[in-house]
C-alpha positions in Angstrom: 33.7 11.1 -0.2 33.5 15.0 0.2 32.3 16.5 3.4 31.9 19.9 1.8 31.9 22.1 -1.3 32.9 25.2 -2.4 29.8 27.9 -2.4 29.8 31.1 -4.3 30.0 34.1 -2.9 26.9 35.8 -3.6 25.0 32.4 -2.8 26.9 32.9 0.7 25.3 36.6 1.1 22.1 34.8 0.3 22.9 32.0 3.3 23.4 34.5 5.4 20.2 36.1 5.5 18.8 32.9 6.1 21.1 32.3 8.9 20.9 35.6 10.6 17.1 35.6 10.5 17.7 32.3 12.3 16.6 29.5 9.7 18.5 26.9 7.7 19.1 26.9 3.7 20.7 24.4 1.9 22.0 24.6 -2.1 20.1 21.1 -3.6 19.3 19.2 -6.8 21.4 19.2 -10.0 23.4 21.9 -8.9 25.2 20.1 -5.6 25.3 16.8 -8.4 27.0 19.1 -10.8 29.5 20.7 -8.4 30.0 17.0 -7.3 31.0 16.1 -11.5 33.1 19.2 -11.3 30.9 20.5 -14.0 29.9 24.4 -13.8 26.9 25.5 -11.8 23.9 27.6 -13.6 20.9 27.1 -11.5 20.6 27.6 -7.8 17.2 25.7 -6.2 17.6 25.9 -2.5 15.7 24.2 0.4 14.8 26.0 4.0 12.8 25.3 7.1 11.6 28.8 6.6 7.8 28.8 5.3 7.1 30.8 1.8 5.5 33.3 3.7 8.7 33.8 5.9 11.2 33.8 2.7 9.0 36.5 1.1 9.8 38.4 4.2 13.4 38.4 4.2 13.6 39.2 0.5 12.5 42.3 -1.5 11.6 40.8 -4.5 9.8 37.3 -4.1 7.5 35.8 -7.2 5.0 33.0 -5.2 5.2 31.0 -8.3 4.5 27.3 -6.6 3.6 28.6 -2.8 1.0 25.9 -2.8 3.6 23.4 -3.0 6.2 25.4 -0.8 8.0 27.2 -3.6 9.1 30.9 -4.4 11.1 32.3 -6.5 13.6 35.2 -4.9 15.1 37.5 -7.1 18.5 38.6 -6.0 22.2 39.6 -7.8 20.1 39.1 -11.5 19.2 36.2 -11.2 16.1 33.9 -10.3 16.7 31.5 -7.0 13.7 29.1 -6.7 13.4 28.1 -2.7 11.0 25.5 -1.8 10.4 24.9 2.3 11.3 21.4 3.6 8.4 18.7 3.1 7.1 15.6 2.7 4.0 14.9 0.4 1.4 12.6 0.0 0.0 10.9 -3.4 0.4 12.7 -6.7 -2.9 11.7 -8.3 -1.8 14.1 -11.3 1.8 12.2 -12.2 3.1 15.4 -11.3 2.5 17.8 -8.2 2.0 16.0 -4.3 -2.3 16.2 -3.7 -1.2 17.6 0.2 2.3 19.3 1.3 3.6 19.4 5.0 6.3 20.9 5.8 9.4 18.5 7.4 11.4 19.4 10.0 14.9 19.0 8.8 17.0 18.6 5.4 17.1 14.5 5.3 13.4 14.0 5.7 13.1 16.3 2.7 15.4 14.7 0.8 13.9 11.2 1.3 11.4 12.8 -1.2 13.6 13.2 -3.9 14.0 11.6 -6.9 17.3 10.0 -7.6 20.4 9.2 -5.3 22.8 11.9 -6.9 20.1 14.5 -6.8 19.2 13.8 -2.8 22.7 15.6 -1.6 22.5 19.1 -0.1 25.3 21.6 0.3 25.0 24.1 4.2 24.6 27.8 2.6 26.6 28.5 5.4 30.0 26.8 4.7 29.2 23.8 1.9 28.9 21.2 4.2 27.1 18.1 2.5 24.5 15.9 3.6 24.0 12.7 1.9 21.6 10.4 3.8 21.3 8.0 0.4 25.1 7.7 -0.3 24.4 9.3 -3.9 28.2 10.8 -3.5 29.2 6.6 -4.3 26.2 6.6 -7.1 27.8 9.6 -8.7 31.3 8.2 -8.9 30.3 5.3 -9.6 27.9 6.8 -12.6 24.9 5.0 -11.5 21.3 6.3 -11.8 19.2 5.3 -8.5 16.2 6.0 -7.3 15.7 6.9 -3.5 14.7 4.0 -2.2 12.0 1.7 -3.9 11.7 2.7 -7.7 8.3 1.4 -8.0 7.6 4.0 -5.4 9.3 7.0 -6.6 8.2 6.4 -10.3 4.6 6.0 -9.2 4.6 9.3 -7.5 5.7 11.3 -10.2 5.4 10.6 -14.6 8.0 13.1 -15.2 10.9 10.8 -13.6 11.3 7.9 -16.3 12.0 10.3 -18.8 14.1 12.1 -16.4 15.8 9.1 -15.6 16.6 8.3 -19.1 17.6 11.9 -19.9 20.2 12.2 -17.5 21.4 8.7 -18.6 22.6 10.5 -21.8 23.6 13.7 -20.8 25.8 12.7 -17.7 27.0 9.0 -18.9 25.6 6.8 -16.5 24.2 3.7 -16.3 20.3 3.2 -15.0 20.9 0.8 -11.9 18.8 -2.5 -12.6 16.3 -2.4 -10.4 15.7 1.2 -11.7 15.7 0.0 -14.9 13.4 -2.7 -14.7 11.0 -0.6 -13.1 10.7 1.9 -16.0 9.1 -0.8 -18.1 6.5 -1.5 -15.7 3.1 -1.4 -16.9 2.2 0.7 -13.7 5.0 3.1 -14.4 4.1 3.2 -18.3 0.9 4.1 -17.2 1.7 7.0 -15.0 4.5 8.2 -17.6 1.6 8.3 -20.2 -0.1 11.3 -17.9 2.2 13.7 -18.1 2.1 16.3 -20.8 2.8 16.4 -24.3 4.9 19.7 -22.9 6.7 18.2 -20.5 7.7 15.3 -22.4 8.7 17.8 -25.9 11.1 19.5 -23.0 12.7 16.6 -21.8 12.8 14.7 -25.7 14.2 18.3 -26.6 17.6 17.5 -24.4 17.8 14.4 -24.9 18.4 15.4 -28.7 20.7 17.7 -27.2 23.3 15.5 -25.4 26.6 14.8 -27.2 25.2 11.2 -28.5 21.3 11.0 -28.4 21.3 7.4 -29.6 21.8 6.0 -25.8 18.6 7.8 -24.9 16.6 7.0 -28.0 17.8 3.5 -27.4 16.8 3.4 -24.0 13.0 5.2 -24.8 12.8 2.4 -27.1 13.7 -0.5 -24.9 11.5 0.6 -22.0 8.3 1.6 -23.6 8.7 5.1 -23.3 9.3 6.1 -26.9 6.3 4.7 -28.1 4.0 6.4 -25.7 4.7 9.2 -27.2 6.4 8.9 -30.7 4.0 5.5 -31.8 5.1 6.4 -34.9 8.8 5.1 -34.5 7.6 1.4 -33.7 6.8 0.3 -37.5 10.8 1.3 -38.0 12.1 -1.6 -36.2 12.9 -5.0 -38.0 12.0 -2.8 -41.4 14.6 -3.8 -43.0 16.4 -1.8 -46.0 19.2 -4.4 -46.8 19.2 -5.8 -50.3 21.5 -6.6 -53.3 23.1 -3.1 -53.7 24.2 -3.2 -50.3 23.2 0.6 -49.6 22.3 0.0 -46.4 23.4 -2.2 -42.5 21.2 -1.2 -40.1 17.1 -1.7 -40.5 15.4 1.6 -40.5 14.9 2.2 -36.8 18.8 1.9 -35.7 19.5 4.2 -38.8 17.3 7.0 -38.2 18.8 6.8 -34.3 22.4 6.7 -35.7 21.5 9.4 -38.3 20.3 11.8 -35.2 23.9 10.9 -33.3 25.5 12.7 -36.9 23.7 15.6 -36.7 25.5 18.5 -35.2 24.8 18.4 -31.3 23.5 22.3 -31.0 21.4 22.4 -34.4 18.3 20.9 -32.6 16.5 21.6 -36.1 18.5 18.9 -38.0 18.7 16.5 -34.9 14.9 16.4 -35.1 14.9 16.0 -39.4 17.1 13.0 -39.0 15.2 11.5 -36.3 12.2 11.5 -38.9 13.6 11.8 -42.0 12.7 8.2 -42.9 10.1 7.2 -40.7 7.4 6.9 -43.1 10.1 4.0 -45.2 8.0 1.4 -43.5 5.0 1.8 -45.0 6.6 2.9 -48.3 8.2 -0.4 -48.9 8.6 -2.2 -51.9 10.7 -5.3 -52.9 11.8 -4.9 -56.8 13.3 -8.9 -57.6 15.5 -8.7 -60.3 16.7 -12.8 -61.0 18.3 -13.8 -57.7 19.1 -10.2 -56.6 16.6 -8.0 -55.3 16.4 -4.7 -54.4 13.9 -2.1 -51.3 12.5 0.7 -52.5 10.9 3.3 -50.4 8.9 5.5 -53.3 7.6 8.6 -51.4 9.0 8.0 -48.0 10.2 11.6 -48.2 6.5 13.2 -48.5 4.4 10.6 -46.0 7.5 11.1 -43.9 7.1 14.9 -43.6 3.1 14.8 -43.1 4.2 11.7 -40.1 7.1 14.2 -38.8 4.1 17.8 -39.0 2.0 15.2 -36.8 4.5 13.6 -34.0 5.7 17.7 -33.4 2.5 18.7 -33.2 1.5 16.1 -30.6 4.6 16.9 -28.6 3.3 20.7 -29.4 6.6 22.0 -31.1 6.1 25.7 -32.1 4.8 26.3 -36.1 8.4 27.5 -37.1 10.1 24.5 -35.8 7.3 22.2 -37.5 7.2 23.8 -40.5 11.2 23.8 -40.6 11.4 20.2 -39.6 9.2 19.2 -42.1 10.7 21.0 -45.0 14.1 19.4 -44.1 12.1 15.6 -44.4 10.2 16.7 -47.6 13.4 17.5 -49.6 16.0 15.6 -48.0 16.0 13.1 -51.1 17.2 15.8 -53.2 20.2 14.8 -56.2 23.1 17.1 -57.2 24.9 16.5 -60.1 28.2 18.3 -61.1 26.2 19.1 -64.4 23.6 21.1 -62.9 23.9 24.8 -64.8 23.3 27.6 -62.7 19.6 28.1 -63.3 18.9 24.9 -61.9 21.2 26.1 -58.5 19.1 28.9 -58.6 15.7 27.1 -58.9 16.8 24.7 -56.3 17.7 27.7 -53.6 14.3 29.1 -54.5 12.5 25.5 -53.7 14.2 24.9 -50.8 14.6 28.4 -49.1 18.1 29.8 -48.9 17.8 29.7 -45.0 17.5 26.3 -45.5 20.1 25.0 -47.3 22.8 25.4 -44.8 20.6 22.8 -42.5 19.6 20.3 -45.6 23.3 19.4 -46.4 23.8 18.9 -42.4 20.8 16.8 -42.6 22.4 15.0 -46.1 25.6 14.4 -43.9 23.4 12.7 -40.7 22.2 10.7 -43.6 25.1 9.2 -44.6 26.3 9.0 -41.0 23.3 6.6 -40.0 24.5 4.1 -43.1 27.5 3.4 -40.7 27.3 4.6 -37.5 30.3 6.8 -38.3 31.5 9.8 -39.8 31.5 9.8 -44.0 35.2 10.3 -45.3 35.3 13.8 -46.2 37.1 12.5 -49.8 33.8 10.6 -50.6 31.9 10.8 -53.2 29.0 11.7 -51.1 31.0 14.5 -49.3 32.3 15.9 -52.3 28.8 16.7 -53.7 28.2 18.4 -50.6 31.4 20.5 -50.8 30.7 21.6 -54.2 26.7 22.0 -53.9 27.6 24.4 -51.1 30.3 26.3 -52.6 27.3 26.6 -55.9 24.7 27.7 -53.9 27.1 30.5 -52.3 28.3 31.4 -55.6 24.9 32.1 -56.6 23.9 33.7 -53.4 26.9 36.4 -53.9 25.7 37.1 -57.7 22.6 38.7 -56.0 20.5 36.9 -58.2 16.8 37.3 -57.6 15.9 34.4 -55.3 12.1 35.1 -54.6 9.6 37.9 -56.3 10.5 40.2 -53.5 14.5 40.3 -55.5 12.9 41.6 -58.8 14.3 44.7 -59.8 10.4 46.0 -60.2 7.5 45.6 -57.7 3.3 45.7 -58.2 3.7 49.6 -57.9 6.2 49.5 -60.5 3.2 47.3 -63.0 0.3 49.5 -62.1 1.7 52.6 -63.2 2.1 51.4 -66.9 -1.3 49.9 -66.5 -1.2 46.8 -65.1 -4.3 46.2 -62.9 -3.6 44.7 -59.2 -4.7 41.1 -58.2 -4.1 38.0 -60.5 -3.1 39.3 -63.5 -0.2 41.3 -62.2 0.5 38.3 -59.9 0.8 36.2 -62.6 2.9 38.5 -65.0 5.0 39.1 -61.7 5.6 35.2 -61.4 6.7 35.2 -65.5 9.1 37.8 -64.7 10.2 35.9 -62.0 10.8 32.8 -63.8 13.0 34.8 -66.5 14.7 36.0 -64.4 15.5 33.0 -62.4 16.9 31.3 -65.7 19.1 34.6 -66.9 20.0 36.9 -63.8 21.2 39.4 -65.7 17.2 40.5 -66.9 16.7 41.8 -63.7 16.7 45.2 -64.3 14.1 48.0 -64.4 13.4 48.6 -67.6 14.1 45.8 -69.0 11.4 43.8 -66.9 8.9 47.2 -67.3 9.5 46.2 -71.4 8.4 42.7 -70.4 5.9 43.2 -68.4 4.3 45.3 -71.1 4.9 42.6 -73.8 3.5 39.5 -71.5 0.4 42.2 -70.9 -0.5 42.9 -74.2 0.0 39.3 -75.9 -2.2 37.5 -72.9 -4.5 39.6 -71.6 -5.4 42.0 -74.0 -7.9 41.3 -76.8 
């Protein structure tokens, strides 16, 4: 096991002004764990036996942002160093912050406190030396996921370290040691998990999604309990099953929306999220068709209860309006069905439906799609992958024609209409839409005076006696 690490530089300035001032400050948390892993280091959280009061004297620019539980955040060499005072706590009645804090006397009672075993190491500012009074060093080679001693314990204080525990499951590769395990499926611990926030949970369900294969932390929200505290709406997925004579499918819904989220790209958290709920509303859209001895599932208008179930789950977990609404428009159309045949105008109307700032993220979602049939990568010489190819290279065809793709690309505006005496409000929004649609079907009317011409026609023949 290491005795020490390496500290930065500029964190060694900061050591030393807790040294010369005569106090002790210690690098903790992820960023000793991460050092550990060999991984690189972005955040700094430090622990002292100096008092918040005492840091804010030593530094020139100090934000109390959690003094009342023993934590300030020093700004120094651009960036944002959040150092919290040795303690012990009491209860957390809240699932989340200690009711009392009291300050401990050295590093190892303060890191009796902490959550897991590889997170309860602390690196000397001084010269990186590394105190691990819960052998998480061993935990961390071995990739195990510990609590600090009893689970039931440590869960009970605070809601926020289930998820935790099953988030750093997936992003590092480790396994949840049993006991640990067992304990997040604990009615007690379910309980207290339930109180945190909607917030807190979104943040943490946000990087799961993120990891390279989000399907071991899905799994695991699943198995404990976890997922349906706050994503019900998943439950009805598993044991629907969508195997029948055609043999489209393998995998009931539930494994296949979790195996379609693994296939989305891992930084596109948009399309991560759209496969995660692109079929969720199949169960209650299911119908058996039996046709002699073969049979086949249908799921009629999975795609539009799915997008109302997907605008509700994001705005429990209170996802911002843009990612709902983009989320949602990925579910409602992700059943859409290129043919080779399709003539331009029907490119076109399609880019106009679905947005072209869209498109881009509904053939990724078509591709997690396919991916979830499997659990693998499509062969990029399917027939499935083909259409995607050649849909993509259509829409960008049509994209560089400059065609007009909303009423904002006509070659005329509402100024344009009034001056050859087309009144403002629905009339001219109407003729405006007309123009729009002829346009749409033969690009090459969209010019001035040929839509001024056409304006004045569609004018006089409807609403002019």
């Amino acid at each position: 096991m290491k005795k020490a690490i390496s500290i930065p530089s500029e964190l060694k300035k900061v050591g030393s002004i807790f040294s010369d001032a005569g106090y002790k400050a210690y690098l903790v948390g992820g960023a000793v764990r991460d050092a550990l892993l060999g991984k690189p280091v972005h955040d700094w959280d430090l622990a002292t036996n100096a008092t918040p009061q005492q840091v804010m004297k030593l530094f020139r620019k100090v934000i109390p942002t959690g003094i009342a539980h023993g934590t300030v955040t020093v700004r120094i060499f651009n960036r944002s160093i959040e150092v919290t005072t040795f303690r012990t706590e009491s209860t957390y009645s809240d699932g989340r912050h200690p009711d009392a804090v009291a300050y401990a006397a050295t590093i190892e009672e303060d890191l009796s406190r902490r959550d897991f075993t590889m997170n309860a190491i602390a690196a000397d500012l001084t010269d990186g030396t590394l105190a691990d009074p819960f052998d998480g060093q061993a935990d961390i080679q071995h990739k195990i996921i510990r609590t600090v001693g009893n689970p039931y314990d440590r869960f009970a204080e605070d809601g926020l370290r289930p998820v935790r525990a099953v988030r750093f499951a997936g992003q590092l590769g480790f396994t949840i040691e049993e006991q640990t395990l067992k304990a997040l499926s604990d009615a007690e611990v379910l309980k207290k998990t339930d109180s945190i926030s909607r917030e807190r949970f979104r943040d943490e369900w946000c990087k799961m999604l993120l990891t390279p294969k989000p399907s071991l932390c899905i799994k695991l929200l699943e198995q404990t309990g976890i997922l349906n505290l706050f994503i019900p709406q998943f439950t009805a997925c598993r044991g629907s099953e969508q195997k029948d004579s055609r043999g489209y499918h393998v995998f009931d819904v539930a494994d296949h929306l979790i195996y379609a989220t693994d296939g989305a790209p891992q930084d596109n958290l948009i399309v991560r999220l759209a496969a995660f709920y692109h079929d969720i509303a199949k169960p209650q859209c299911r119908s058996i068709e039996q046709q002699g001895e073969a049979f086949a599932i249908h799921f009629y208008g999975h795609e539009t209860a799915g997008e109302k179930i997907a605008r509700t789950s994001m705005t429990d977990l209170k996802f911002s309006n843009e990612q709902i609404n983009a989320v949602a428009l990925l579910v409602r159309e992700h059943m859409f069905y290129y043919e080779s045949s399709w003539k331009d105008a029907t490119v076109r109307r399609f880019i106009i439906r679905v947005g072209k700032e869209n498109i881009e993220n509904l053939l990724l979602l078509r591709i997690a799609d396919m991916y979830g049939k499997n659990n693998c990568m499509p062969d990029a010489r399917s027939d499935g992958m083909l259409s995607i190819y050649e849909l993509r290279e259509r829409t960008a065809e049509v994209e560089a024609q400059h065609s007009a793709l909303s009423i904002k690309d006509l070659a005329v505006n509402g100024k344009d209409l009034m001056q050859i005496g087309i009144p403002a409000g629905k009339t001219m929004g109407a003729i405006l839409k007309e123009l729009f649609e002829t346009v749409t079907e033969s690009p090459a009317m969209n010019e001035k005076e040929k839509l001024l011409t056409l304006a004045q026609n569609i004018f006089a023949q409807k609403y002019t006696s």
